[in-house]
C-alpha positions as CSV (number, residue, x, y, z in Angstrom):
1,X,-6.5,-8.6,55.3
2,X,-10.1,-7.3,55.4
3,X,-12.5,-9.6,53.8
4,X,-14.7,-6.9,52.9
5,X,-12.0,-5.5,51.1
6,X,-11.2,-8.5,49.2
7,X,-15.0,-9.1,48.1
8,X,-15.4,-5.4,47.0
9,X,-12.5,-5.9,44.6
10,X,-13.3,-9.4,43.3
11,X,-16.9,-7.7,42.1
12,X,-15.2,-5.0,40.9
13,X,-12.8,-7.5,38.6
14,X,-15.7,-10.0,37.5
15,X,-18.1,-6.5,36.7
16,X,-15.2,-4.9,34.5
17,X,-14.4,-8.3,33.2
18,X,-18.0,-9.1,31.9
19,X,-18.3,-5.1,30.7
20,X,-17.1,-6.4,27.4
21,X,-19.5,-9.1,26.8
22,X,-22.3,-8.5,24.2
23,X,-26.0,-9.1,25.1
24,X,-26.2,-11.9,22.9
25,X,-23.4,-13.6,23.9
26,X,-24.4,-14.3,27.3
27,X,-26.4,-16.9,26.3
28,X,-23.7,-18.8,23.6
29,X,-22.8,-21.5,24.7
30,X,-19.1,-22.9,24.7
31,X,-17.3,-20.9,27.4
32,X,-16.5,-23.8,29.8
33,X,-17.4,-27.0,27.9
34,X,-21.0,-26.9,27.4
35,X,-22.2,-23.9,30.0
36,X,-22.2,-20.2,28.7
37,X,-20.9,-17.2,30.2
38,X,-24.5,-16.6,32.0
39,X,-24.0,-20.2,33.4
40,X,-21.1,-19.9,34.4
41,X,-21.3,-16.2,36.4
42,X,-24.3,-18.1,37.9
């Protein structure tokens, strides 16, 4: 396995995965308990 590899593609995955997410979303919290998505990618 090469570790660069597997970092490029997990950015790849969360970036696509967050492409959906409206600006004021980001900032709703809920997502995981109390933290919102911002929080959360933090």
């Amino acid at each position: 396995m090469n570790t660069l590899d597997i970092l490029e593609y997990g950015h790849q995955t969360l970036k696509r995965s967050l492409e959906g997410i409206a600006n004021d979303e980001w900032e709703t919290p809920g997502l995981c308990g109390c933290w919102c998505v911002k929080e959360t990618v933090a």
